[in-house]
C-alpha positions as CSV (number, residue, x, y, z in Angstrom):
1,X,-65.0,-32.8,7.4
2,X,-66.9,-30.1,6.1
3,X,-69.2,-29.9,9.3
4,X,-66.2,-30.0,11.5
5,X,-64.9,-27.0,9.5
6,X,-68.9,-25.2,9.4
7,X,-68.8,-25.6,13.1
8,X,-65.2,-24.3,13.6
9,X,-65.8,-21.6,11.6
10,X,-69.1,-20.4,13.5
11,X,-66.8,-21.2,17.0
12,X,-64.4,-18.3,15.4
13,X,-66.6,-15.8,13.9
14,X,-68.0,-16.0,18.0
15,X,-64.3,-16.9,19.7
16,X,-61.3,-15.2,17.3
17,X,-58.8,-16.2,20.0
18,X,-59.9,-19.7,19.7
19,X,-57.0,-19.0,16.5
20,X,-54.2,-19.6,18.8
21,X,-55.0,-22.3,20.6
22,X,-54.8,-25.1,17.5
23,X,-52.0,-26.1,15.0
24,X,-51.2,-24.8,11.6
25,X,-53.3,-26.9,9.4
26,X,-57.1,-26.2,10.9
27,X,-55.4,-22.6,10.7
28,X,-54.7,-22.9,7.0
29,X,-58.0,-24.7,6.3
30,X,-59.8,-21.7,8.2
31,X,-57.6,-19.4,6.5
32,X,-58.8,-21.3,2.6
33,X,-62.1,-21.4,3.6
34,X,-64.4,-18.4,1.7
35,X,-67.0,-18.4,4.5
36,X,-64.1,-17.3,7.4
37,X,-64.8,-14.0,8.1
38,X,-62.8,-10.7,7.6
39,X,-62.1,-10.4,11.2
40,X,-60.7,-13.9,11.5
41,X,-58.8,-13.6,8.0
42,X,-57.3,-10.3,9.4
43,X,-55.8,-11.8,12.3
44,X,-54.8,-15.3,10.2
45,X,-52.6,-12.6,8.3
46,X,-50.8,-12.0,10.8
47,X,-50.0,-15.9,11.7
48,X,-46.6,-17.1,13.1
49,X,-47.4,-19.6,10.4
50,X,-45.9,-18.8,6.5
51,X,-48.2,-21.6,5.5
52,X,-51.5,-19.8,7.2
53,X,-50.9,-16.4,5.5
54,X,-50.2,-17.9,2.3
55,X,-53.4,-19.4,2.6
56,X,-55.1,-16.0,3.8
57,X,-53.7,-14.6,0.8
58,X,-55.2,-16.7,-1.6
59,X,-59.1,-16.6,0.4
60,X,-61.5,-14.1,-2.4
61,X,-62.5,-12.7,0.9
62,X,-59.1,-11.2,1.7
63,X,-59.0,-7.3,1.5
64,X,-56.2,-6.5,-1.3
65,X,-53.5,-4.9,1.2
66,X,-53.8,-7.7,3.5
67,X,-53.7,-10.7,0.7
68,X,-50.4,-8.7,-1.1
69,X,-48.5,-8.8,2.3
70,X,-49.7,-11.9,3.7
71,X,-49.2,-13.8,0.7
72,X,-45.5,-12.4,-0.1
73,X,-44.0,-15.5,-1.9
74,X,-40.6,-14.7,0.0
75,X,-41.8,-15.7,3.0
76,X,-41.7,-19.8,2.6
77,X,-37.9,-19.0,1.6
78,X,-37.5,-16.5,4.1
79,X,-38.5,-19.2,6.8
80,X,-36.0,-21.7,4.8
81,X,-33.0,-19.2,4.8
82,X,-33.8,-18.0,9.2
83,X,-34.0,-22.2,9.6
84,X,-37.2,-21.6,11.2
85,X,-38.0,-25.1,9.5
86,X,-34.8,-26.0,9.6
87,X,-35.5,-29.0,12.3
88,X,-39.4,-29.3,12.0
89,X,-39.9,-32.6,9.2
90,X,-43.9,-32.2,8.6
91,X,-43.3,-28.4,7.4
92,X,-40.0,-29.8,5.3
93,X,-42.1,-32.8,4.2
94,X,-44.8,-30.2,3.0
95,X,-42.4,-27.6,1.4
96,X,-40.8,-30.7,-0.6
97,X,-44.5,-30.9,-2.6
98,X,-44.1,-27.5,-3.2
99,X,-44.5,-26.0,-7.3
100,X,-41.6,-23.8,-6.5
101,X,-38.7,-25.1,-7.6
102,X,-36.2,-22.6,-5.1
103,X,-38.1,-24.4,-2.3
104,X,-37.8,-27.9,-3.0
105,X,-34.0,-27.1,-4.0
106,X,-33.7,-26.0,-0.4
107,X,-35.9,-28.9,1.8
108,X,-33.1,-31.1,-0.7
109,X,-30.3,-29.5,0.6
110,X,-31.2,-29.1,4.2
111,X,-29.6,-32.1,6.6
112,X,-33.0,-32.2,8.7
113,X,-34.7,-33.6,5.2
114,X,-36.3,-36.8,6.1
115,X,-34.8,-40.0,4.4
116,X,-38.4,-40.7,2.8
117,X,-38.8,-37.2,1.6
118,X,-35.0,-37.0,0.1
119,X,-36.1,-40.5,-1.7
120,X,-39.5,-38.6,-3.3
121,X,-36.9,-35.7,-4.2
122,X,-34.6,-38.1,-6.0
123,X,-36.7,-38.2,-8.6
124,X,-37.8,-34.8,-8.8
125,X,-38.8,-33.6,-12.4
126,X,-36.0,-30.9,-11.9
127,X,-32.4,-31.6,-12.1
128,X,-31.4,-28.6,-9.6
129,X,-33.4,-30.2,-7.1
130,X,-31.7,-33.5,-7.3
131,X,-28.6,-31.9,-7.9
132,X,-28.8,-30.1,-4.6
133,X,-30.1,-33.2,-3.3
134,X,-26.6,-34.5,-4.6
135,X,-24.8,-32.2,-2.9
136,X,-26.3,-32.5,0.7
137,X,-23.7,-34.5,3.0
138,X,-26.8,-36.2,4.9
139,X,-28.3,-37.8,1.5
140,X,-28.1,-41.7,2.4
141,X,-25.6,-43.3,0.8
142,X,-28.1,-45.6,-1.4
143,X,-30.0,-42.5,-2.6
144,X,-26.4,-41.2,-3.6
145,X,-25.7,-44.5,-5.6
146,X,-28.7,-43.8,-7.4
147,X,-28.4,-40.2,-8.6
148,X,-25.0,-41.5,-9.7
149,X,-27.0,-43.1,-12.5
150,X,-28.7,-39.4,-13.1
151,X,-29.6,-38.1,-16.6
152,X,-28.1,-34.8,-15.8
153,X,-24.3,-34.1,-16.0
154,X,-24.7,-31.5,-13.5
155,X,-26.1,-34.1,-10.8
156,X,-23.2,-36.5,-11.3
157,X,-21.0,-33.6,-10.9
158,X,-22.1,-33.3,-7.8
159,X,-22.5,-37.0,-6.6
160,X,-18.5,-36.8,-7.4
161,X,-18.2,-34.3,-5.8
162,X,-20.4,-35.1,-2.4
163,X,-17.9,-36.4,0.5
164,X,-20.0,-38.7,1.7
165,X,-20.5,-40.6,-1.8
166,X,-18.8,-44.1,-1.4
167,X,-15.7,-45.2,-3.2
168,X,-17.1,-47.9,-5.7
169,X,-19.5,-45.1,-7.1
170,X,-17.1,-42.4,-7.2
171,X,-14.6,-44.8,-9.5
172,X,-17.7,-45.8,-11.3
173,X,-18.3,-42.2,-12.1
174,X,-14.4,-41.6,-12.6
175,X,-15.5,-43.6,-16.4
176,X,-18.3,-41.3,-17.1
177,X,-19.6,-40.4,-20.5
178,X,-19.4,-37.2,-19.6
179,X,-15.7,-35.5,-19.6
180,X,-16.2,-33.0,-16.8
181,X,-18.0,-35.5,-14.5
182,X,-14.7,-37.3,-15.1
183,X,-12.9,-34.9,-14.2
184,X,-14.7,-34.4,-11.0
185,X,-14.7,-37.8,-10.1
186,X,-10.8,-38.4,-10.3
187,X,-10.3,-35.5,-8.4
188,X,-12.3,-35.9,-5.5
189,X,-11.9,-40.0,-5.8
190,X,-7.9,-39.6,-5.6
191,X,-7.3,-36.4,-3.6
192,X,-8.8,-37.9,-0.5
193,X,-7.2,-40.5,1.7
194,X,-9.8,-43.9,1.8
C-alpha cells in the first residue's frame, strides 16, 4: 500500500490534475500523506470533498491559512444540513464512526442511514445519538424494540413517541419505570387509531 501511495504521489507532484480524475479516499490518503506536496495540498484544499480538506487540514505540510479554512469543522455538518450526503451510504457509513457526537446524531436521524449502520448506532456510547436514532421514522422496527429497553429515559421518550414504533412496545413502555416515559407512551399509544 505504501508503494501504491509512493508512486501516486510522484504521478501528482508530475500530473496535479491527475486529482480529479479518482475518488475521495486516494484523495484523502494523498491529502494525509506528509510527503504530498504544497502544490497538490493547495489544490486538495479546495476539494468538492469535506472528507479531503479535513484531511489537508490536518497534513504538517499544510500552510496555516490553508489548513484553518480547509479544515473548518462546520463543514462535515454543513454537508449534513445541504443533504449533500443525504442519499450517499459510504460517506453516511463513515460519518457514523465519526468522534463528533453532532455528526453521528445526524447520520442517526437521517432516513438514507443504512439498516447495518443504524444497528452500530444503537449502541452508541451517547444517548442523543440513540435517541435521535429513536426518533427517525425509518429506524427498523426491531432496532426500535430494542432501544425500548434503553438506559436512558430520554431514548424511551422518544421510542414512545416514534410513529412507526409498534403497538406491543408502545404498551410495554406505557408501564415504564419512568413517569414521563409513561406519560408519553399512553399518549401516543391511545391517541392514534391501530
Amino acid at each position: 500500500m505504501a508503494l501504491v501511495l509512493k508512486q501516486t504521489l510522484d504521478l501528482l507532484n508530475r500530473s496535479p490534475e491527475f486529482i480529479k480524475a479518482n475518488n475521495w479516499r486516494l484523495r484523502v490518503m494523498i491529502g494525509r500523506n506528509s510527503q504530498t506536496s504544497v502544490e497538490v495540498l493547495l489544490q486538495l484544499a479546495e476539494d468538492d470533498s469535506a472528507f479531503v480538506r479535513y484531511a489537508v487540514s490536518r497534513n504538517p505540510n499544510t500552510p496555516q491559512n490553508t489548513a484553518v479554512q480547509a479544515g473548518n469543522p462546520d463543514y462535515f455538518q454543513q454537508l449534513l444540513e445541504e443533504g449533500a450526503v443525504g442519499n450517499n451510504r459510504k460517506q453516511l457509513e463513515c460519518l457514523s464512526a465519526s468522534h463528533s457526537v453532532k455528526l453521528r446524531q445526524a447520520v442517526a436521524s437521517n432516513p438514507n442511514t443504512p439498516r447495518r449502520v443504524m444497528e452500530v448506532l444503537s449502541i452508541d456510547y451517547c444517548p442523543q445519538v440513540r435517541r435521535e436514532l429513536a426518533r427517525n421514522q425509518k429506524t427498523p422496527e426491531r432496532i426500535l424494540e430494542v432501544l425500548a429497553n434503553d438506559s436512558s429515559a430520554c431514548v424511551r421518550v422518544s421510542i414512545a413517541a416514534n410513529p412507526k414504533t409498534p403497538r406491543n412496545t408502545k404498551l410495554k413502555l406505557c408501564q415504564d419505570r419512568n413517569r414521563r416515559v409513561q406519560r408519553v407512551a399512553i399518549k401516543y399509544t391511545y391517541s392514534k387509531k391501530w
